[in-house]
C-alpha positions in Angstrom: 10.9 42.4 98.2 13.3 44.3 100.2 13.0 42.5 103.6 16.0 41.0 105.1 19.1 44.3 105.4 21.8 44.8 107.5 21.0 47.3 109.8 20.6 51.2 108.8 21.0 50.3 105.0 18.6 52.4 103.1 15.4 51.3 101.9 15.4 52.9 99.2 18.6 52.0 97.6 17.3 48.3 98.3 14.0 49.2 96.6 16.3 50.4 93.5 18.6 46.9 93.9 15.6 44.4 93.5 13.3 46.9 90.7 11.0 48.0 92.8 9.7 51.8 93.3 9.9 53.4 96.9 5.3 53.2 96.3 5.2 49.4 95.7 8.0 49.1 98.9 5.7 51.8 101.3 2.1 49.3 100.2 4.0 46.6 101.6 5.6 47.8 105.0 2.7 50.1 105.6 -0.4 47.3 104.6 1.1 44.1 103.8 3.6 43.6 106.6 1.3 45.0 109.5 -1.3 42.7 108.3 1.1 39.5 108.5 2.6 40.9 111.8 -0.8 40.2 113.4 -1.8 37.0 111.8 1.7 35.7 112.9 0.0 37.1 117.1 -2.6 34.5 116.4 -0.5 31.7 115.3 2.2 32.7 118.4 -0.3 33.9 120.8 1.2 36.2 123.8 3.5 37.7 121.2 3.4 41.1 119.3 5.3 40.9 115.9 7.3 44.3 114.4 9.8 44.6 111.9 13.4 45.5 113.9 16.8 45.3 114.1 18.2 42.2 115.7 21.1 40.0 115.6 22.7 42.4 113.4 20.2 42.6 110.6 16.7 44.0 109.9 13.8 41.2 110.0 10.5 41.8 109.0 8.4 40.3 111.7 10.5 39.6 115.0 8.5 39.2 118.6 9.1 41.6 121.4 11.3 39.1 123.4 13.5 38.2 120.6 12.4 34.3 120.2 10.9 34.5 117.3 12.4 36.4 113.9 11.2 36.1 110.9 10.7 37.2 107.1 7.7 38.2 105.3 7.9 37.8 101.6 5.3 39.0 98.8 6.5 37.6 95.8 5.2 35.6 93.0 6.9 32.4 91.5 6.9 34.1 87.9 6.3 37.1 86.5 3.8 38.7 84.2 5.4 37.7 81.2 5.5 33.6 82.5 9.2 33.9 83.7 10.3 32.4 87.0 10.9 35.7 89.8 14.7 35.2 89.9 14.9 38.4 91.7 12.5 37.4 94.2 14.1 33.5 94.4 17.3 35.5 94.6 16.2 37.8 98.0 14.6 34.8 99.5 17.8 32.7 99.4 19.5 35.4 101.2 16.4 35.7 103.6 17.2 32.2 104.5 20.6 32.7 104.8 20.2 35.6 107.2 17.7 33.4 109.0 20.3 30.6 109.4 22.3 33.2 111.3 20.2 34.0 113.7 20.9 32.1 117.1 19.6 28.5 117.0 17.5 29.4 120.5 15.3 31.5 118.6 12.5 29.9 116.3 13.2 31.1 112.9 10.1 32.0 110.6 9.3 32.8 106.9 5.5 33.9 106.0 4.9 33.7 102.3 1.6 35.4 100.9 2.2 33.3 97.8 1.4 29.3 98.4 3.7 28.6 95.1 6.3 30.7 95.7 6.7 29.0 99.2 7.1 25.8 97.7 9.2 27.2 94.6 12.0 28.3 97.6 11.4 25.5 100.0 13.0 23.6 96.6 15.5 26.0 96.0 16.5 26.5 99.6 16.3 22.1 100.7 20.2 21.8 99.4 21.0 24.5 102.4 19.5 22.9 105.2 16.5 24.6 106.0 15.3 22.7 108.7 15.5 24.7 111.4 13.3 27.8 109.4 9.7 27.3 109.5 7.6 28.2 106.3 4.2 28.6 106.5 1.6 30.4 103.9 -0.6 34.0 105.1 -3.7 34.2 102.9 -4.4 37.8 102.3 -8.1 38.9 102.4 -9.2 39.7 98.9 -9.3 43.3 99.2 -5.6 43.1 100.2 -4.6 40.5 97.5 -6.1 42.7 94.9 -4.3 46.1 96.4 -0.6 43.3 96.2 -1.4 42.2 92.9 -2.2 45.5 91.9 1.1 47.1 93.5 2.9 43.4 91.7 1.7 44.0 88.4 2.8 48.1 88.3 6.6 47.4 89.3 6.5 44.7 86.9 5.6 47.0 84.3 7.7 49.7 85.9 10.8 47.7 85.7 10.0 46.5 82.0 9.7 49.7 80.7 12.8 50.9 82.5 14.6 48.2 80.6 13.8 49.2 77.2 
């Protein structure tokens, strides 16, 4: 997913960059993100989370003081047709490479709504150092599981068809 940009690129030429459609990109920043962004105020209490421009880049979930930036990332570990997500493996590598850029005062976060895609990039990601980012796992309630998985499944099948 399109998460981690320098600032003021577009999100819509990112959407077109990793196969998504601008619908599957506005379920996840309008539903999907806000969701995570309050989950991560009760694991952090006495901070508010919002996507913004810091440090020179765009992060997904960063607290109102700045301590805290992180990434929020809605991918599967394969794809419909069994395939490992190289895009997605791909965009998180570079999450955690933006994320190793951030200052080292600042606690560096990724929230996965995908338990085995967390552990498919904590593998990838081990030979770059990735101590200093924290991974942990958001379970979605089902109704907004079903609405990701349903929004997952359509750009899979738009992107196929796009390919033939």
């Amino acid at each position: 997913m399109p998460h981690l940009r320098h600032a003021g690129e577009d999100v819509q030429e990112n959407s077109l960059r990793w196969g998504l459609n601008m619908a599957s990109t506005t379920v996840i920043k309008t539903t999907i993100e806000p969701y995570v962004c309050h989950w991560l105020a009760a694991q952090y209490p006495g901070h508010i989370f919002k996507e913004r421009d810091i440090f020179g880049f765009k992060y997904d979930a960063v607290s109102e003081d700045g301590s805290i930036v992180g990434e929020i990332l809605c991918n599967r570990p394969k794809t419909r047709t069994g395939n490992e997500n190289t895009g997605g493996v791909r965009k998180a590598l570079q999450n955690v490479s933006g994320l190793k850029q951030s200052p080292g005062n600042c606690k560096k976060i990724m929230v996965f709504t995908d338990v085995e895609f967390m552990e498919l990039i904590r593998r990838r990601a081990s030979r770059f150092g990735i101590e200093s980012i924290s991974m942990m796992v958001c379970k979605l309630p089902p109704k907004l599981e079903s609405l990701l998985t349903d929004m997952l499944d359509r750009a899979s099948r738009e992107q196929r068809a796009a390919g033939e």
